[in-house]
C-alpha positions as CSV (number, residue, x, y, z in Angstrom):
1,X,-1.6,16.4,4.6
2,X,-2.4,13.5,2.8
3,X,-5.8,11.7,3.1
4,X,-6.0,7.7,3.1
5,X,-9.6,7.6,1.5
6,X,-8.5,10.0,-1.1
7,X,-5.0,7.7,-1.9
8,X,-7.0,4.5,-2.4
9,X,-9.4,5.9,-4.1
10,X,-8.2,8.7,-6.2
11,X,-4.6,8.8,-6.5
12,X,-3.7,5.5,-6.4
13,X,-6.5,4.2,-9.3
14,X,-4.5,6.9,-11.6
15,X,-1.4,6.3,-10.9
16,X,-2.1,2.9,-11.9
17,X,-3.5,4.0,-14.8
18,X,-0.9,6.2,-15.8
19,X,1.9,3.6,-15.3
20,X,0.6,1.0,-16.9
21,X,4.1,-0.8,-16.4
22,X,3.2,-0.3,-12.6
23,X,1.8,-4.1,-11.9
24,X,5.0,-5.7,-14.4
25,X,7.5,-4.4,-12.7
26,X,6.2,-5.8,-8.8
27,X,3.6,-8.7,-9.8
28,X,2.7,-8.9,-6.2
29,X,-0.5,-8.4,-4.4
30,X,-0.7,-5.9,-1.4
31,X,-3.9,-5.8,2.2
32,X,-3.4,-2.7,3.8
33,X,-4.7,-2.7,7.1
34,X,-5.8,1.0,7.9
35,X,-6.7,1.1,11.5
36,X,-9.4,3.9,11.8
37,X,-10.2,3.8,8.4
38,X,-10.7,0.5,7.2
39,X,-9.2,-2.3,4.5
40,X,-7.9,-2.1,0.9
41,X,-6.2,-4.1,-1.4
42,X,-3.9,-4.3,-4.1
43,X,-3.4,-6.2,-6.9
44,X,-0.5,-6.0,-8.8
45,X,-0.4,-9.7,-10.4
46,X,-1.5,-8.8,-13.8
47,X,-1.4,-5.3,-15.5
48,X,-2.4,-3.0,-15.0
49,X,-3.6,-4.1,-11.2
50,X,-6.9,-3.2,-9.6
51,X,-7.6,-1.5,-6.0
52,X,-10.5,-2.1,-4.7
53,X,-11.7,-1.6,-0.8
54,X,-11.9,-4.7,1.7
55,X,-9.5,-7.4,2.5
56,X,-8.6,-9.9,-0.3
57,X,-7.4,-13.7,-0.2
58,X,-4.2,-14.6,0.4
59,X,-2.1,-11.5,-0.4
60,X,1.4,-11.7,-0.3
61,X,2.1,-8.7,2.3
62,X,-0.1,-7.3,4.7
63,X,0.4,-3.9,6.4
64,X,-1.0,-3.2,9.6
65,X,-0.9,0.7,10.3
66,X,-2.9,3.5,12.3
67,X,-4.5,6.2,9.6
68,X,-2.4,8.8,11.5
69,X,1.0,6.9,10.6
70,X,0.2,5.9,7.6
71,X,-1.1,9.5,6.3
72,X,2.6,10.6,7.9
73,X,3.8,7.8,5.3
74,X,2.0,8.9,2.5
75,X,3.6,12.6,3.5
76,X,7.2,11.3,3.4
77,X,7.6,7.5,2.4
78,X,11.2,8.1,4.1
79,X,9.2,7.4,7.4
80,X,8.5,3.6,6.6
81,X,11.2,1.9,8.1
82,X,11.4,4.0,11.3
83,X,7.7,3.4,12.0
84,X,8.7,-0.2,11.4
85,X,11.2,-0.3,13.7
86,X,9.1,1.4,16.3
87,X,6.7,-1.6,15.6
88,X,4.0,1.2,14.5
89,X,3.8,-0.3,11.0
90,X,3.2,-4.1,11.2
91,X,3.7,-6.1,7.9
92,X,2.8,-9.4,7.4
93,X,4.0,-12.3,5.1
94,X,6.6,-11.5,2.1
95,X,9.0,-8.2,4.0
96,X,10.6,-8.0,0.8
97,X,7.4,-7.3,-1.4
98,X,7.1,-5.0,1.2
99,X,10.3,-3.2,-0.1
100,X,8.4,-2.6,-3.5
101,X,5.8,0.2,-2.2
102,X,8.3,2.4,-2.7
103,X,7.2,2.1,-6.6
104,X,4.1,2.8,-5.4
105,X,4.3,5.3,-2.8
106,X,7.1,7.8,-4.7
């Protein structure tokens, strides 16, 4: 099962690193909103893009979820849009940019 603290501050750092094409190909910036475990954020403006734990200005989506959905999510991204529709998974702002975690998640 996958881990939230571990994702933001293990996996996702490398993967970052290891696709340094990552933050180019979405140029977006990214507040998750981890209830039960606490705030991150993304930056994906400039390569290679930077996580880094607390809330940030002015990001252009914000996701709202529970640490048990969103540990689900990390399991199988193909859960995204149903915990969406069951209003479980909240975003804010830009719904398309939204559509880019994908890149991110897979």
């Amino acid at each position: 099962m996958a881990d939230t603290l571990e994702f933001f501050a293990q996996y996702l750092p490398k993967k970052l690193t290891d696709n340094p094409g990552l933050a180019d190909s979405v140029k977006a910036s990214f507040m998750f909103e981890i209830t039960g475990a606490g705030t991150w954020s993304l930056d994906l403006s400039k390569a290679p893009g930077a996580v880094s734990e607390g809330p940030m200005e002015n990001p252009g989506v914000t996701i709202t979820v529970s640490k048990e959905d969103w540990e689900k999510l990390l399991d199988n991204p193909g859960v995204a849009m149903q915990l969406f529709m069951m209003q479980k998974l909240k975003v804010k702002g830009n719904v398309g940019l939204a559509m880019q975690l994908q890149k991110i998640l897979a």
